[in-house]
N, C-alpha and C positions, 0 to 999 in steps of 0.2 A: 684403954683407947680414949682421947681425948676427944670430947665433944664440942664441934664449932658449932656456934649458933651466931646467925648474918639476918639482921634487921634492916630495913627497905624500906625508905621516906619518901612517898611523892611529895614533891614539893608545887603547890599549887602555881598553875601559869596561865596568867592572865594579861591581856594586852594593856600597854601603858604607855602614853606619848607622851615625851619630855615636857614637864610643866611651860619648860622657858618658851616651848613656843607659843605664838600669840595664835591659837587655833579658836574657828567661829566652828557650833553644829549647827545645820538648822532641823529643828525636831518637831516634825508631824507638820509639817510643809508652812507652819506660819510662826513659827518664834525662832528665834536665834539666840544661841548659845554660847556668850563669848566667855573664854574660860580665862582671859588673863584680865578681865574687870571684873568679873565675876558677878556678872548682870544677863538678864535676861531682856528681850524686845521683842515685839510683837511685831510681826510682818505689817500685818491689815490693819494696824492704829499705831501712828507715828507718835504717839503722846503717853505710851505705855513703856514703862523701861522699870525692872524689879531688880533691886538688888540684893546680891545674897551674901551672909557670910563667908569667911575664906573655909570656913571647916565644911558647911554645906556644897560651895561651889565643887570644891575638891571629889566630894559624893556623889557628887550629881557627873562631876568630869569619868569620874570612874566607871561609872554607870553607863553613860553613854558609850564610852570607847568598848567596853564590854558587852553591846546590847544581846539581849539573848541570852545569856551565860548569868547563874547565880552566883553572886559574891559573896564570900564568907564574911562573917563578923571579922576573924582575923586576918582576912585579906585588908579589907579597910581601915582596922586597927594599925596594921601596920605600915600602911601606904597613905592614912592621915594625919596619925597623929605619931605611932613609934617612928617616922622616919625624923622626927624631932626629936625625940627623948621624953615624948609625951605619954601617959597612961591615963586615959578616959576611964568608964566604967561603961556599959552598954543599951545603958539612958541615956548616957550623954549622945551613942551616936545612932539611936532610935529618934531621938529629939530632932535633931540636924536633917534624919531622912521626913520627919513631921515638916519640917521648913522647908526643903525640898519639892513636898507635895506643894502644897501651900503655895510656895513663889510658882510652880509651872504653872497653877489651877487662876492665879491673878496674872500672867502673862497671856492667858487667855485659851489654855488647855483644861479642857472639860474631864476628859479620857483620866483615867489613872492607869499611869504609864510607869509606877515608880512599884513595884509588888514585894510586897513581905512572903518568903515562904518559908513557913513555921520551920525552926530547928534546923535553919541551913542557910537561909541569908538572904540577900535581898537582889532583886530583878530590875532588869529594866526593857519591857515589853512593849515600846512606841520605836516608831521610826527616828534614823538620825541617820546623817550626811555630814560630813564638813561641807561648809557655804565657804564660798568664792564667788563674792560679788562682784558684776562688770564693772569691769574699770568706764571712764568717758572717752569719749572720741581722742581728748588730746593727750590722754596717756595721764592725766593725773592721779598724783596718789590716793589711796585709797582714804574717804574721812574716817572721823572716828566715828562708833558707833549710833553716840549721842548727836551729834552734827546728821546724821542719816534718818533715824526713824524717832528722834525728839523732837516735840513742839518748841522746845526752848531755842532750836538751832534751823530753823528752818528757813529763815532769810538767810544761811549762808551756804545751803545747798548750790551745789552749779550748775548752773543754766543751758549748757554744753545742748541737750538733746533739744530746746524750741529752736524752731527757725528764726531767720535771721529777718530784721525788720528791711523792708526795701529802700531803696537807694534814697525815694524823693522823702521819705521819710525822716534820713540822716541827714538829707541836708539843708532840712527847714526843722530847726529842733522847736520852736515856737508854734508849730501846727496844731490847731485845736484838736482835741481827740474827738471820735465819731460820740453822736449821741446815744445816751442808752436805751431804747426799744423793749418793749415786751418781747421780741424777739432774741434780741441780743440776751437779755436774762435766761432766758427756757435754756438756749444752748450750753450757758454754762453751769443749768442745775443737773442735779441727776437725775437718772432715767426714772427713779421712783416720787419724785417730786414735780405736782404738777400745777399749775395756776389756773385759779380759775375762771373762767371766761365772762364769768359779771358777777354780781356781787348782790344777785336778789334772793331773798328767805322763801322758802318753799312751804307753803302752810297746809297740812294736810286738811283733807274735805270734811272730818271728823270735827276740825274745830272752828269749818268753816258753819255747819250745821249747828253745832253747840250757839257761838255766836246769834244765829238768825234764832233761834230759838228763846232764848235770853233777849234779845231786841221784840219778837214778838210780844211774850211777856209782858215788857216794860208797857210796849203802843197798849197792849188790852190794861194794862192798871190806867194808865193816863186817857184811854178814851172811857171807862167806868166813872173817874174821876167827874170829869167833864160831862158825859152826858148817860147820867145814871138813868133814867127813863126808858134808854136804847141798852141796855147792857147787854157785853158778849155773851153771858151764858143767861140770857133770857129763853133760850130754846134748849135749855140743859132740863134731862128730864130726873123728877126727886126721886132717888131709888129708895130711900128713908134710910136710916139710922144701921150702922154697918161698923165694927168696931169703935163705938163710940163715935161717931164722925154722922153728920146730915150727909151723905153724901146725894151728889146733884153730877149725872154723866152725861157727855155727848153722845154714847151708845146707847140708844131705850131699851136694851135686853137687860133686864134687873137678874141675871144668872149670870149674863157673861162680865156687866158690869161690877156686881159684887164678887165674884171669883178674880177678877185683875186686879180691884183696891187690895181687896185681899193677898194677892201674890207679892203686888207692890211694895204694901204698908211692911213685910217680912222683909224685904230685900233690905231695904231703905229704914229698917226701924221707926215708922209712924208712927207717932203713939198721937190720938186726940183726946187735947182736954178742954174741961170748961164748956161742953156742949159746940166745940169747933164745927164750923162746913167746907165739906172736903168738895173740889172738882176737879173731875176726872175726865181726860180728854185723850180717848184711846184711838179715832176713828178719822180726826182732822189733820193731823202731822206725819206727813211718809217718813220722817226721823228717828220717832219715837213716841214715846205716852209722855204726857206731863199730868203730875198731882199735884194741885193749888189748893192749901191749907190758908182758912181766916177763920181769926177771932169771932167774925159778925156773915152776914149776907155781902157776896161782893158788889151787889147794888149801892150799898152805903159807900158812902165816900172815906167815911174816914177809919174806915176798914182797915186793917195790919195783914197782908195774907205772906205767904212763905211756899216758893214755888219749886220743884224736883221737879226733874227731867230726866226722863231713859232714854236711852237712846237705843235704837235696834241696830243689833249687832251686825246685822246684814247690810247696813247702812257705812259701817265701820271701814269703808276705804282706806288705804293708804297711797 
């Protein structure tokens, strides 16, 4: 008895729409897909236009018309390149799905919407629609892609949707136009752009203190200068010698005084040399402490001193 044996091919079936037609997708509600330029556009920036090879456009066509459904290697073997008489290797069309990524991610898709899955082929996991753009009011044809959403072609978009200018308008074409207003500009910025109302620098109180401080300063060198007999720290009491330093304080507590040069002189790296005299003025400025380092006595006129300022932090407004 003779043995039949009947072997059974599915043949894989996949949807496929005639290249010839001129079809647009739009994929994840802001790029457009046009498959007979084989370019890509960005809804939301009229200046982005990506264009791709005929081998990738074709992969990406595939793709989309299939969305949802895994494509074999030899699906697309044979529906890019065998239907030429072509025979790639499967870098080559690993490569093309690389440029794929690539052109959607610069058209302005974040998402990876293009998915490899291992030992069976490749995905395409984002939204798509065919786009059918409104026509204008007076039935005009439809532009080319480049003419719509390029910066290059934007003065010959049509005008169809402004209104129409009024009558006394048209018939005085010589009428000077209205002048432009701080108002008139606001209206046709965007909502995120805003002008500002005067044009003064706002200088926090932090460096309005610093300032007065630094000026005080200067008035106590120039009145020392001028009338050494009266000097400002003639009522400063000598705590005596305290890391190398004469020091001479407006505080007369010789603990709390020597404990704050001492915290200071750390903060601020103090160092006294050459038998320097330090003063320290902890108790006169709601600012902060100022430490004034001289060569000599600041009675002498011709004194060299070097003045540090702290500022209290509680002072520290914005």
């Amino acid at each position: 008895m003779r043995q039949l044996s009947i072997s059974i091919h599915f043949k894989e079936s996949y949807n496929i729409i005639d290249a010839k037609m001129n079809t647009k997708y739009l994929i994840n509600t802001h790029v457009i897909f046009d498959s007979d330029a084989n370019c890509l556009f960005s809804v939301t920036s009229q200046s982005v236009k990506v264009s791709l090879h005929t081998p990738a456009s074709q992969c990406l066509l595939l793709l989309v018309q299939n969305k949802g459904e895994v494509l074999s290697q030899k699906f697309l073997f044979e529906n890019i390149w065998g239907k030429n008489g072509a025979f790639v290797s499967a870098n080559a069309l690993y490569q093309n799905i690389a440029i794929v990524r690539k052109c959607l991610k610069s058209a302005g898709i974040e998402e990876d919407i293009v998915q490899t899955i291992p030992k069976i082929g490749i995905k395409f996991t984002g939204e798509a629609v065919l786009y059918e753009p409104v026509l204008s009011l007076a039935n005009e044809p439809e532009p080319a892609p480049a003419e719509v959403i390029t910066s290059e072609k934007m003065d010959d978009e049509p005008m169809a949707s402004l209104p129409a200018p009024p009558a006394s308008a048209s018939a005085n074409n010589e009428q000077k136009p209205e002048p432009i207003t701080d108002s008139t500009i606001a209206t046709d910025l965007p909502a995120a752009v805003t002008i500002p109302k005067s044009g003064r620098i706002t200088i926090k109180p932090i460096y309005w203190c610093l300032a007065a401080l630094v000026f005080g300063a200067l008035c106590a060198m120039a009145y020392l200068q001028q009338k050494p007999e009266n000097s400002f720290f003639s009522d400063y009491k000598l705590i005596g010698k305290v890391n190398g330093c004469t020091l001479n304080s407006s505080y007369y507590n010789k603990e709390v005084a020597t404990r704050a040069f001492t915290d200071f002189s750390k903060v601020a790296g103090l160092i006294c040399a050459n038998n320097m005299y330090a003063y320290l003025t902890i108790n006169r400025l709601p600012e902060g402490t100022t430490i004034m380092l001289c060569d000599q006595q600041a009675e002498n006129t011709n004194a060299q001193c070097l003045s540090y300022i702290f500022l209290d932090p509680t002072n520290d407004k914005n």
